[in-house]
Residue frames relative to the residue before (quaternion, step in Angstrom):
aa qw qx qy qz dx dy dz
X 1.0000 0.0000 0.0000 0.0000 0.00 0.00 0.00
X 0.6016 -0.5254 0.4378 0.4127 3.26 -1.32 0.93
X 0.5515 -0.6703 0.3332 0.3680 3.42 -1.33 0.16
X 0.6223 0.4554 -0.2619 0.5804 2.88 1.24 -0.99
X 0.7272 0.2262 -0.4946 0.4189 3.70 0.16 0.77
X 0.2785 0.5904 -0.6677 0.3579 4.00 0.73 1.11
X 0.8814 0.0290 -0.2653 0.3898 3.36 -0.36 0.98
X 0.3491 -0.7857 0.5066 -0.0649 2.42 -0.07 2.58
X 0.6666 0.2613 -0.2195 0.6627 4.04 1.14 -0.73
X 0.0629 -0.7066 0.7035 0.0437 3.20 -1.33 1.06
X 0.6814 -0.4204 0.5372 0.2653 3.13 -1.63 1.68
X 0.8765 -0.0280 0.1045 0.4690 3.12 -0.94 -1.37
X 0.1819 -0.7824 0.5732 0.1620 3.88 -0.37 0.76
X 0.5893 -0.6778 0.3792 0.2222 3.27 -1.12 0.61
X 0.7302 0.0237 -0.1988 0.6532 3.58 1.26 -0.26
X 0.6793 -0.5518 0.4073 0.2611 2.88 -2.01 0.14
X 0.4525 0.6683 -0.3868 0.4460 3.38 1.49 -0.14
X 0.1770 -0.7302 0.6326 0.1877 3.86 -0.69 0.22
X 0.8402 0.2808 -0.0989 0.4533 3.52 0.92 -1.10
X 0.2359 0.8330 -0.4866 0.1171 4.10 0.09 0.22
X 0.0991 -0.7846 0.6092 -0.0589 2.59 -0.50 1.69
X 0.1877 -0.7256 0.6591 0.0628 4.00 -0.91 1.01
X 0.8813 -0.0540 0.1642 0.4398 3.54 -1.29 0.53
X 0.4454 0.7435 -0.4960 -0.0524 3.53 0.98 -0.02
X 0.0761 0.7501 -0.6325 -0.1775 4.24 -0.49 -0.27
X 0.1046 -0.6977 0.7028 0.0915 3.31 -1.77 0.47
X 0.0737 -0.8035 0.5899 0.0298 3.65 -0.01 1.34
X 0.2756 -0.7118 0.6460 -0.0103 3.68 -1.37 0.71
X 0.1828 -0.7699 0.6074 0.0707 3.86 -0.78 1.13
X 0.0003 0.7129 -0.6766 0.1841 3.33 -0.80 1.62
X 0.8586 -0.2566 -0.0151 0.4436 3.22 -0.53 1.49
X 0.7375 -0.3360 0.1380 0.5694 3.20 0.24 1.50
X 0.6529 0.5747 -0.3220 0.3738 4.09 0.81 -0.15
X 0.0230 0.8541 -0.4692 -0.2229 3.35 -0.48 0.09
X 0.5711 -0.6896 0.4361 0.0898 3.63 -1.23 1.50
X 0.1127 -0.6533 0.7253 0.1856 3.90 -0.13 0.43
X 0.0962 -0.7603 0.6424 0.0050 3.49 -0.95 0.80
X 0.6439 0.2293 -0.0797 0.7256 3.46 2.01 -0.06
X 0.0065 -0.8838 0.4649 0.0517 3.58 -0.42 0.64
X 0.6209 -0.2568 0.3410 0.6575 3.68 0.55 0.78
X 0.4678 0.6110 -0.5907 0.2427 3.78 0.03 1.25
X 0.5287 -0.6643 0.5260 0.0496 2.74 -1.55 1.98
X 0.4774 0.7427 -0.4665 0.0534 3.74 -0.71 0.19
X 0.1575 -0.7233 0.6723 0.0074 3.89 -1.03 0.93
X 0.0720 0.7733 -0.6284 0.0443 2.80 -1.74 1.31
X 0.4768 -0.7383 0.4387 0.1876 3.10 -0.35 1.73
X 0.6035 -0.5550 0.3690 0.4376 3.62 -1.76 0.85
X 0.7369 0.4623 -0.1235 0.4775 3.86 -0.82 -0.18
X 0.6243 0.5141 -0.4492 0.3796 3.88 0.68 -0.11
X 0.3210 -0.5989 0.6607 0.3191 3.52 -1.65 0.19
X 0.1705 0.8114 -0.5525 -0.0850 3.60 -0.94 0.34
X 0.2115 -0.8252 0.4806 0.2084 3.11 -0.93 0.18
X 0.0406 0.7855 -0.6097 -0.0986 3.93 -0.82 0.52
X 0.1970 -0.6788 0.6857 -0.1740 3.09 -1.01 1.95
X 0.2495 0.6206 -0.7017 0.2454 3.01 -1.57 1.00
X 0.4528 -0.6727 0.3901 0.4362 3.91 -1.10 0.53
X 0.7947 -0.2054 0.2991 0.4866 3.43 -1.76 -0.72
X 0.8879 0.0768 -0.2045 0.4049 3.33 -1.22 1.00
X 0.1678 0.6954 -0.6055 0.3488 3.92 1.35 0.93
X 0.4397 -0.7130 0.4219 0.3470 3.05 0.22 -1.08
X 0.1911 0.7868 -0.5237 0.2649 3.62 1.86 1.27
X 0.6713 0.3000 -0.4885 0.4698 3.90 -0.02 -0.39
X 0.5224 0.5385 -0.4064 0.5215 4.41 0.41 -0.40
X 0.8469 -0.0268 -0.3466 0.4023 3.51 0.30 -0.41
X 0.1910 0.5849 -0.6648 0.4236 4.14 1.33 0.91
X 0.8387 0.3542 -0.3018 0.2829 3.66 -0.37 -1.51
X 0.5935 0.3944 -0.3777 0.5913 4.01 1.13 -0.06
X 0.7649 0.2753 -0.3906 0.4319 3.79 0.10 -0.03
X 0.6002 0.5216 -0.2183 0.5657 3.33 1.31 -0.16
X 0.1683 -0.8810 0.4058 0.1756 3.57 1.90 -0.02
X 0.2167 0.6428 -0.6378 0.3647 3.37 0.42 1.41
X 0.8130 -0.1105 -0.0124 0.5716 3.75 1.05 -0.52
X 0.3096 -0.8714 0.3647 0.1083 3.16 -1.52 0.58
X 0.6496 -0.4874 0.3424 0.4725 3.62 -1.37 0.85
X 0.4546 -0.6153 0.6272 0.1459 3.43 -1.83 1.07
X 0.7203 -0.0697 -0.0811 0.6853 3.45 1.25 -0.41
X 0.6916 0.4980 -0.3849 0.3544 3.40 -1.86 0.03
X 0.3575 -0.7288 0.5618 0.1596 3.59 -1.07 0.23
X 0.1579 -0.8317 0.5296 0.0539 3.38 -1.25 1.33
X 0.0525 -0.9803 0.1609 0.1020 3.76 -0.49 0.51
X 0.0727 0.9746 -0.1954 -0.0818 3.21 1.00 0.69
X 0.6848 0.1437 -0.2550 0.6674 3.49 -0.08 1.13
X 0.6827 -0.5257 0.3041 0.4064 3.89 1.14 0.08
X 0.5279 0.4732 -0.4125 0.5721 3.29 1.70 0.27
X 0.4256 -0.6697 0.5393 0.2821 3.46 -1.51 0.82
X 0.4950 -0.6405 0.5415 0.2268 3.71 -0.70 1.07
X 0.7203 0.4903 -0.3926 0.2942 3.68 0.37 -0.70
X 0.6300 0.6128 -0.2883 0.3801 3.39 1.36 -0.58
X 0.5101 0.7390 -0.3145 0.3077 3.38 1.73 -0.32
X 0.3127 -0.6231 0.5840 0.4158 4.23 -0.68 -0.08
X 0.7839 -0.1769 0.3972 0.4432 3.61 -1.58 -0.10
X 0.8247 0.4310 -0.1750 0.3217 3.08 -0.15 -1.96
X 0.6883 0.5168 -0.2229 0.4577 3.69 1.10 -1.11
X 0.6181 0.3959 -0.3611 0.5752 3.87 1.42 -0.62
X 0.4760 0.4919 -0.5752 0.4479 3.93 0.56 0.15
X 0.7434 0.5285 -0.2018 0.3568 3.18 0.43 -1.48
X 0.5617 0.4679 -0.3928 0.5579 4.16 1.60 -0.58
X 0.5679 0.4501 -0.4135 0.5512 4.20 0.67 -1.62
X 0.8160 0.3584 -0.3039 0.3366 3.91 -0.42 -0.57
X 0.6410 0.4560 -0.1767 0.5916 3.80 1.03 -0.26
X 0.8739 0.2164 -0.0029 0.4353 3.67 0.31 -1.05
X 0.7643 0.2743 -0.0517 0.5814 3.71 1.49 -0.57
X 0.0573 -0.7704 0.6213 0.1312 3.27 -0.97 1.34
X 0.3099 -0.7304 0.5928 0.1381 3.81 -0.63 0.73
X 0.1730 0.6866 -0.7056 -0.0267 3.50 -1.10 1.11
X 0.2283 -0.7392 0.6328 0.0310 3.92 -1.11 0.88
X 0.7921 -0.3256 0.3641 0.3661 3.08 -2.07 0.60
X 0.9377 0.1092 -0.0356 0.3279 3.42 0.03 -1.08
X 0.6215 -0.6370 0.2115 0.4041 3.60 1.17 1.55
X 0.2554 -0.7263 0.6352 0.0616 3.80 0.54 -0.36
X 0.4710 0.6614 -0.4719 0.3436 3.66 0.84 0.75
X 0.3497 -0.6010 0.6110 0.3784 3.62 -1.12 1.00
X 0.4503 -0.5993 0.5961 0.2876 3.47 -1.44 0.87
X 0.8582 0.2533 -0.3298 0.3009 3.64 0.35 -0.42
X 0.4383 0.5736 -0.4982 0.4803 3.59 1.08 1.07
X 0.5233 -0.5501 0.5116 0.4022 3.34 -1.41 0.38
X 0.7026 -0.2294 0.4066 0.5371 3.36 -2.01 -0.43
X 0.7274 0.5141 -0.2801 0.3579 3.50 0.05 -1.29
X 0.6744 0.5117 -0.3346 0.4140 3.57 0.77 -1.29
X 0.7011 0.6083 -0.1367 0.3459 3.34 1.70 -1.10
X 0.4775 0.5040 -0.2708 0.6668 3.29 1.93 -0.35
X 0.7473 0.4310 -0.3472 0.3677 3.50 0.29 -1.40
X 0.3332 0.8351 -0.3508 0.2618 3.81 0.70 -0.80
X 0.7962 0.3700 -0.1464 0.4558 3.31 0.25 -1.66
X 0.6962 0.4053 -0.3736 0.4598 3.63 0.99 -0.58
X 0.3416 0.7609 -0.4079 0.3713 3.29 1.07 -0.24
X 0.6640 0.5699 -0.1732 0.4520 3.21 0.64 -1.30
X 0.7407 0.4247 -0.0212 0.5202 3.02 0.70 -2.06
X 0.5326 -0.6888 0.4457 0.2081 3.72 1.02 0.71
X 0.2649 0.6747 -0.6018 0.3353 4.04 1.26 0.25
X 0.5824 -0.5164 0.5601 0.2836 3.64 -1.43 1.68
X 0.7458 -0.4109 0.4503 0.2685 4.08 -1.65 0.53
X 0.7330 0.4734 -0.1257 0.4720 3.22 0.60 -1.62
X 0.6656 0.4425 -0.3428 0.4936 3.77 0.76 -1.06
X 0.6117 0.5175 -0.3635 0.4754 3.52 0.68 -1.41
X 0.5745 0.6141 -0.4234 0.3369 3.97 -0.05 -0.52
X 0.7322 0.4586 -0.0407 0.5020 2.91 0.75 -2.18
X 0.5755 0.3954 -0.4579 0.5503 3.88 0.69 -0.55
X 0.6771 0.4475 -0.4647 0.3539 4.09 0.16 -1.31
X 0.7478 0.5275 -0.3249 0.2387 3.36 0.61 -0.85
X 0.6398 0.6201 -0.2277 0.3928 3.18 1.25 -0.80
X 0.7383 0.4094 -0.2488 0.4747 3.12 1.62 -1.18
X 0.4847 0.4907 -0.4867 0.5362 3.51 1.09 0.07
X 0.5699 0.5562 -0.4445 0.4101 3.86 0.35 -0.17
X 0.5548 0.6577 -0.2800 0.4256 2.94 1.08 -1.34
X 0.7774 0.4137 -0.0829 0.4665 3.42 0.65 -1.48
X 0.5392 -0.6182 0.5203 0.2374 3.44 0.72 -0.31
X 0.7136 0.4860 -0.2229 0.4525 3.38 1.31 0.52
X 0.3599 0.7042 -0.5549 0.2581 3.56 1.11 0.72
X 0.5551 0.5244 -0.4839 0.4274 4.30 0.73 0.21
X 0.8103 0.3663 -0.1493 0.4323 3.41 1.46 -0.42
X 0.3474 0.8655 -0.3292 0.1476 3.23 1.72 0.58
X 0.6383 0.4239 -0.2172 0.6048 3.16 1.80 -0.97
X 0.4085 0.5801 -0.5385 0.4547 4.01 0.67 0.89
X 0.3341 -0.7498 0.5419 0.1806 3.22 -1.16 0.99
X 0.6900 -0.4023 0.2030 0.5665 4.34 -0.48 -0.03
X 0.6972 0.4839 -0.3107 0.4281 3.29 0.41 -1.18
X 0.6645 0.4256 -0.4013 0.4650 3.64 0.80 -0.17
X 0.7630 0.3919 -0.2463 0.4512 3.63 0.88 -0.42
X 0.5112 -0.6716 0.3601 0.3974 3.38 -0.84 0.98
X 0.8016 -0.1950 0.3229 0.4638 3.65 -1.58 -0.51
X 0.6725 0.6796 -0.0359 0.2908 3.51 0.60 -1.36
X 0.6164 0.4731 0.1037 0.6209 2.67 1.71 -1.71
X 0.5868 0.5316 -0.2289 0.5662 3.81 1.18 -1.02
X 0.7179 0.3585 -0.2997 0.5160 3.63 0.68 -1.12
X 0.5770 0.6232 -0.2878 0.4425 3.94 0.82 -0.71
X 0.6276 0.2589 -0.3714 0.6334 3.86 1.14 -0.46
X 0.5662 0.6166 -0.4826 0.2574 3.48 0.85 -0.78
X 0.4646 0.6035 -0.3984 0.5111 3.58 1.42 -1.72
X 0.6562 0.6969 -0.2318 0.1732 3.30 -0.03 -1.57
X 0.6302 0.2796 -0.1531 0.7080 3.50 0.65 -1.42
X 0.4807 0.5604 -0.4841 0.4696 4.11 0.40 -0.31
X 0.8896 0.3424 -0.1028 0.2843 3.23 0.29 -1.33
X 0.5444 0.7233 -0.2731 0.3255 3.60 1.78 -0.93
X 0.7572 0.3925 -0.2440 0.4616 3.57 0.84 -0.69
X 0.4772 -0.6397 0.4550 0.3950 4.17 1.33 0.00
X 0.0998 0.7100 -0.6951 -0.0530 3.68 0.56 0.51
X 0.5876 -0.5081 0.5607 0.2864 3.35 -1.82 -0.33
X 0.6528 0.2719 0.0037 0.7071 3.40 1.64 -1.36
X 0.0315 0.6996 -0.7103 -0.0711 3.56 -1.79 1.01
X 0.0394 0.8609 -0.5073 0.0043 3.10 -0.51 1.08
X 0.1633 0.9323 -0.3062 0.1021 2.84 -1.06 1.13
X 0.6147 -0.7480 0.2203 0.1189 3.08 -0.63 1.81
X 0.7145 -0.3547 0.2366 0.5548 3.55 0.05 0.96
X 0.2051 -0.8391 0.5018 -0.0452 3.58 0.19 1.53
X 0.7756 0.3885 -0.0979 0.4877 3.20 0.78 -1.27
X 0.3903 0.8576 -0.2685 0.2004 3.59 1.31 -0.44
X 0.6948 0.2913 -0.2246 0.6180 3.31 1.59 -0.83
X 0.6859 0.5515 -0.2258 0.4177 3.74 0.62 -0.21
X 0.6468 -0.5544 0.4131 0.3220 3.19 -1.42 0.85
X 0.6541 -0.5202 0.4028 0.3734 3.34 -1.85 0.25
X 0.6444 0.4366 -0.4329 0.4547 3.75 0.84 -0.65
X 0.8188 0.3414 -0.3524 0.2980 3.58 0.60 -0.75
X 0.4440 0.6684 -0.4523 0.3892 3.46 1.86 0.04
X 0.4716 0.6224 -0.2468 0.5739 3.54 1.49 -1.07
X 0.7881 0.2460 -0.3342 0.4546 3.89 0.42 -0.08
X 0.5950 0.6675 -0.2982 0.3338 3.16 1.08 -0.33
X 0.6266 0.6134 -0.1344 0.4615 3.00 1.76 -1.67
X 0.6253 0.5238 -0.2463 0.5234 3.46 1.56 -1.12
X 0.6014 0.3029 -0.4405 0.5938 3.98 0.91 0.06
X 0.6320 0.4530 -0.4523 0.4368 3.74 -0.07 -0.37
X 0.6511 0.2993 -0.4732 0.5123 4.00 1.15 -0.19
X 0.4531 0.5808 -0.5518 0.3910 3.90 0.57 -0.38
X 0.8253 0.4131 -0.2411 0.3002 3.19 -0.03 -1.53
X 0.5864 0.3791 -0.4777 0.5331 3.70 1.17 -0.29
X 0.7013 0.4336 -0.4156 0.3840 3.63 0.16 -0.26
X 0.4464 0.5790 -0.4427 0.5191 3.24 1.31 0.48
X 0.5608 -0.6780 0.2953 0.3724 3.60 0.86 -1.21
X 0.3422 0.7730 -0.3923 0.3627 2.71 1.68 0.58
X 0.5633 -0.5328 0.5819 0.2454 3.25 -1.60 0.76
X 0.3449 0.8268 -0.4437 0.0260 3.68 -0.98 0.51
X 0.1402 -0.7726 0.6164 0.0584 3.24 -0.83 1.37
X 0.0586 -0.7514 0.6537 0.0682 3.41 -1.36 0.83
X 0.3531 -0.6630 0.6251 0.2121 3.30 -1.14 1.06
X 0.1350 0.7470 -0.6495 0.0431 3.88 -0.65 0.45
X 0.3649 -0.7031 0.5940 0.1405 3.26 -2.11 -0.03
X 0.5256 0.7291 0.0138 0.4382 2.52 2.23 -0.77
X 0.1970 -0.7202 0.6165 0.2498 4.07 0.71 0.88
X 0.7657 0.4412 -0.3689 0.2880 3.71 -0.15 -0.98
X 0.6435 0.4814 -0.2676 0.5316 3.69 1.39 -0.68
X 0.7734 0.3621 -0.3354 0.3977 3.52 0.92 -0.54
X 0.5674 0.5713 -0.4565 0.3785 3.50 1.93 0.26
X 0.5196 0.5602 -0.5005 0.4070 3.74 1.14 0.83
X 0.5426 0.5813 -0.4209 0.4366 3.68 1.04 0.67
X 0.3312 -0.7205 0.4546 0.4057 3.54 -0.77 1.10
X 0.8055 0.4027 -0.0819 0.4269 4.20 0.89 0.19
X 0.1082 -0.8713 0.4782 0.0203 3.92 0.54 1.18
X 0.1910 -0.6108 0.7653 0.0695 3.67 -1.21 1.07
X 0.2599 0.6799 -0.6483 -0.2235 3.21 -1.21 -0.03
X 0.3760 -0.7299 0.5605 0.1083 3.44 -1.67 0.41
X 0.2261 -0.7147 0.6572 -0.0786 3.54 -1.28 1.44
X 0.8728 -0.0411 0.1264 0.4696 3.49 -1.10 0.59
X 0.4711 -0.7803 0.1799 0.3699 3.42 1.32 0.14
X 0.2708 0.6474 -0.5635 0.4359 2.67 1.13 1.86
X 0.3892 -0.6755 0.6085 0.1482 3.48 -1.30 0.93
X 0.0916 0.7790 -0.6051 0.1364 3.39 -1.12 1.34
X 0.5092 -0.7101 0.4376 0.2122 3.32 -0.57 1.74
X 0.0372 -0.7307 0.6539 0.1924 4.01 -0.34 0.80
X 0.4705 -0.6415 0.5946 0.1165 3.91 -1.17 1.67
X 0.5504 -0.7236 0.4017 0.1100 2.88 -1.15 1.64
């Protein structure tokens, strides 16, 4: 690794901004056309905010989830997260930021059906080489967290929708990311249980968590203390 990227987590980060997007665009060629799924979009999120960025189907909210969520990257412009530019990274070193610095919760849980809750929390550290003993103690805590430690040894199909998004929070939540992002959470689920869900996503910012929700949903993105919304994939501060 480059030197100057051997410390992918920084102790003491240099600004207060976690998220900074400059100029960023991501353009796509669909039949000889080409698609600005990102247009020159400006955007900063501070350490400790809730925000939401809402906009409908094809704005361009999952394009800019998968670049702040570094799953993919800007064709032009400059992203920053913790004050380091993301583009300068290899493959191997953004696995290492999404697994260290970002928890990721989506529409449709991302759970192996044939692991428990627990196996389903524990998992990700797996990867990340976390000692038996620690991994336990993190799964457990974050299933507390959730309200789900009578149901830890249940596999999905035994737990309802509700429950599915709650281990989902869960493994989101088990390793301390800096960043939770997350993709239309509530999207498969009903209004009473979207209405619980939304009420842990406010706990947890009043815990101190960092949180960005991608939504479509005015009523889900009015549980953020701060609204982005996106058009044609243009970002446009919505004034408080």
């Amino acid at each position: 690794m480059n030197k100057k990227h051997e410390k992918i987590e920084s102790d003491v980060p240099k600004t207060d901004d976690m998220i900074e997007l400059r100029d960023v665009s991501k353009i796509y060629s669909m039949g000889g056309e080409k698609i600005h799924a990102l247009d020159h979009a400006n955007l900063r999120i501070k350490r400790g905010e809730y925000v939401s960025i809402i906009g409908p189907s094809g704005s361009g909210k999952s394009t800019l989830m998968n670049i702040i969520g570094c799953l993919d990257i800007a064709d032009e412009g400059i992203y920053l997260l913790d004050g380091l530019e993301i583009k300068q990274y290899s493959e191997k070193e953004l696995a290492k930021i999404r697994n260290q610095k970002i928890g990721f919760i989506f529409q449709g849980f991302n759970l192996l059906p044939k692991l428990t809750a627990e196996a389903n929390v524990e998992l990700p550290m797996i990867y990340q080489g976390i000692p038996v003993a620690e991994r336990k103690e993190k799964v457990a805590v974050a299933l507390e967290r959730v309200n789900l430690t009578k149901r830890m040894q249940h596999k999905p199909t035994e737990l309802s929708g509700g429950q599915q998004q709650r281990v989902a929070i869960a493994r989101a939540l088990a390793t301390s990311p800096a960043l939770i992002l997350a993709d239309e959470p509530t999207g498969n689920l009903d209004s009473k249980t979207s209405a619980e869900i939304m009420k842990l996503f406010d706990e947890l910012h009043k815990n101190g968590n960092t949180i960005v929700l991608i939504t479509h949903d005015d009523s889900v993105a009015a549980h953020a203390k701060r609204l982005v919304r996106i058009l044609d994939g243009c970002v446009q501060e919505v004034p408080a």
